[in-house]
N, C-alpha and C positions, 0 to 999 in steps of 0.2 A: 410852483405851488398851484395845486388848481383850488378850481373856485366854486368848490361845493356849497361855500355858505356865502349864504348873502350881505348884504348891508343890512343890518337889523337898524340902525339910525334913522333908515328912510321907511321903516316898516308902517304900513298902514294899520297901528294899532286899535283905532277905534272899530273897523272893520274883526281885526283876528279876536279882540273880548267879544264882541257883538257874538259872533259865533259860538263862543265861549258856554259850555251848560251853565245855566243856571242851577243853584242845588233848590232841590223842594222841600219845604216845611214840613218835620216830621211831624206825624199825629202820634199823641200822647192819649194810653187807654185813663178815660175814666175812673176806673177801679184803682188805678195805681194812684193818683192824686190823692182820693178818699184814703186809701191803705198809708200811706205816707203823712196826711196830717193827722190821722187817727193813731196813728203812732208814735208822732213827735207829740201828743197831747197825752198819752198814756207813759209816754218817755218824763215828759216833767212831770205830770204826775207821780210818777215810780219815783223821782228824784225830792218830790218835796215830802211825801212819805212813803216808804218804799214797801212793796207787799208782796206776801207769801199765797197772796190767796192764786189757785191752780188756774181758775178762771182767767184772769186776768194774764197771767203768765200764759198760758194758753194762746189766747190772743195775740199777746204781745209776739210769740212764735209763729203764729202764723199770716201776723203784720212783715217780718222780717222773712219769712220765705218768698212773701208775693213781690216785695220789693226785690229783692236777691235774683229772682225771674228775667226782672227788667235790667237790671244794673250788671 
């Protein structure tokens, strides 16, 4: 059999992570946070009484496109 692989038992593991990427912290736009709790606040509000008014439904559409971007 040959001996392609090694001893992984004896592997210098703190060495092979150390090397290892690290992942970087995404950045989250602004506008999407705003969009998202302006939404979920227009959402219980629709929920505790619920409205036909165009405005509002409006909004609530174009809360739900900007999120839909991200997502």
């Amino acid at each position: 059999m040959s001996d392609d692989f090694h001893d992984w038992t004896e592997a210098d593991w703190k060495d092979f992570y150390g090397t290892w990427p690290k992942p970087t912290p995404r950045k989250v736009d602004p506008a999407l946070l705003a969009a998202v709790k302006r939404g979920l606040m227009l959402l219980y509000l629709n929920e505790l009484r619920p409205t036909k008014a165009p405005k509002k439904i409006a909004e609530l559409e174009k809360i739900s496109r900007l999120v839909k971007r991200f997502v």
